[in-house]
C-alpha positions, 0 to 999 in steps of 0.5 A, a space after each residue: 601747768 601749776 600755775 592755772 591750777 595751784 601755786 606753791 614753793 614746793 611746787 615749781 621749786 624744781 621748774 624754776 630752777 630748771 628755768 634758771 638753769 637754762 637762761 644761764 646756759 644760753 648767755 654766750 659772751 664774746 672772747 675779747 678783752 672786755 668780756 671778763 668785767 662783763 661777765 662779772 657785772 651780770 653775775 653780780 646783778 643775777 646774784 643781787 637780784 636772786 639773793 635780794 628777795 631770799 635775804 628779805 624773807 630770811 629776815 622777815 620771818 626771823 623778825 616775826 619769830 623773835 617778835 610774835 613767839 611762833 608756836 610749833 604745834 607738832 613740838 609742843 603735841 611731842 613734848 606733852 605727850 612725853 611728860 603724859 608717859 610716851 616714849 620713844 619707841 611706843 605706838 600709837 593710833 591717830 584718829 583724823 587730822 592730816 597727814 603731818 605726823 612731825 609730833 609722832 618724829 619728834 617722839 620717835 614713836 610708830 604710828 600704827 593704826 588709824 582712822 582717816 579724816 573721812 571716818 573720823 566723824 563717824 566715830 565721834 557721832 557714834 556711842 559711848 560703846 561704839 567708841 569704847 570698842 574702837 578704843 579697845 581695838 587700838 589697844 588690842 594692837 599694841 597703841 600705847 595712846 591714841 591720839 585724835 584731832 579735833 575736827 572743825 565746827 563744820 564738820 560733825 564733833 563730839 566733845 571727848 568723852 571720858 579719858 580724853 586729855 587735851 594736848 596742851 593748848 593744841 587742837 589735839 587730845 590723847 586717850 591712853 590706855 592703860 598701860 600708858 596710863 599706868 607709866 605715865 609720869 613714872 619716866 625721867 622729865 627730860 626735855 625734847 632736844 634736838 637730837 630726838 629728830 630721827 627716822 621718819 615714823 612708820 605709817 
């Protein structure tokens, strides 16, 4: 069915496994004195041509990291936010971007309000008041900072206006509010480990 439509791991993961299952339950080897090498030879070469191309991708991308230096977006967006003042525990808003909110656990942080990628050029195209009213609602629900994604050239998107801060060199920027902006910098520089992967943020 996937595969007319869209062909992805996290797609037909489950289906392939279920094919695999049952091949291997429908190999019937006959009970005689010779089966056990048999047996062990087919397993062998199942296993080598299954392992084979999971052991190549492994080290393939083990290679591109050491050599290229891939970036962790969502990493990096969690570690600035935390030297801007965020802790673990505030709320925040999100205004467009996709459904990825990887930075938001790494922080352990809620997000609480948002506006949707749809609604989001609506906002940037509207005026400075306009804005400033759906900042202010933000903050009226308790969002320490709002963080917004920038929306491709395509698409309607207006430079941030004052308050705004880029995240680091993402696409992202953060407007806190005031008491975010107030204690920003006043809290410890302890660096994100791996240990700040936690529960899953509260949509």
């Amino acid at each position: 069915m996937y595969v007319v439509v869209l062909v992805q791991e996290r797609y037909v993961a489950a289906f392939l496994i279920a094919l695999w299952v049952m091949l291997f339950s429908t190999v019937r080897l006959p009970r005689e004195s010779g089966s056990p090498p048999v047996a062990i030879g087919v397993t062998l070469a199942l296993a080598l041509a299954l392992g084979t191309p999971m052991l190549l991708s492994a080290a393939q991308d083990a290679f591109t990291g050491v050599l290229h230096h891939q970036r962790h977006t969502e990493w990096e967006m969690a570690e600035q936010l935390r030297r801007m003042g965020i802790q673990p525990g505030d709320r925040v808003g999100r205004i467009g971007g996709l459904h990825r909110v990887e930075w938001a656990r790494l922080l352990h942080v809620q997000v609480i309000a948002e506006i949707a990628r749809e609604q989001a050029g609506d906002f940037w195209s509207s005026s400075p008041e306009v804005q400033a009213q759906v900042v202010e609602s933000f903050r009226k629900v308790g969002a320490a900072a709002i963080v917004a994604e920038q929306i491709p050239p395509a698409e309607v998107f207006a430079p941030p206006s004052s308050g705004w801060q880029r995240i680091g060199n993402t696409e992202f920027y953060v407007y806190l509010t005031p008491r975010a902006a107030s204690t920003a910098g006043t809290q410890p520089d302890r660096a994100l480990t791996a240990t700040s992967l936690g529960r899953p943020a509260e949509l």
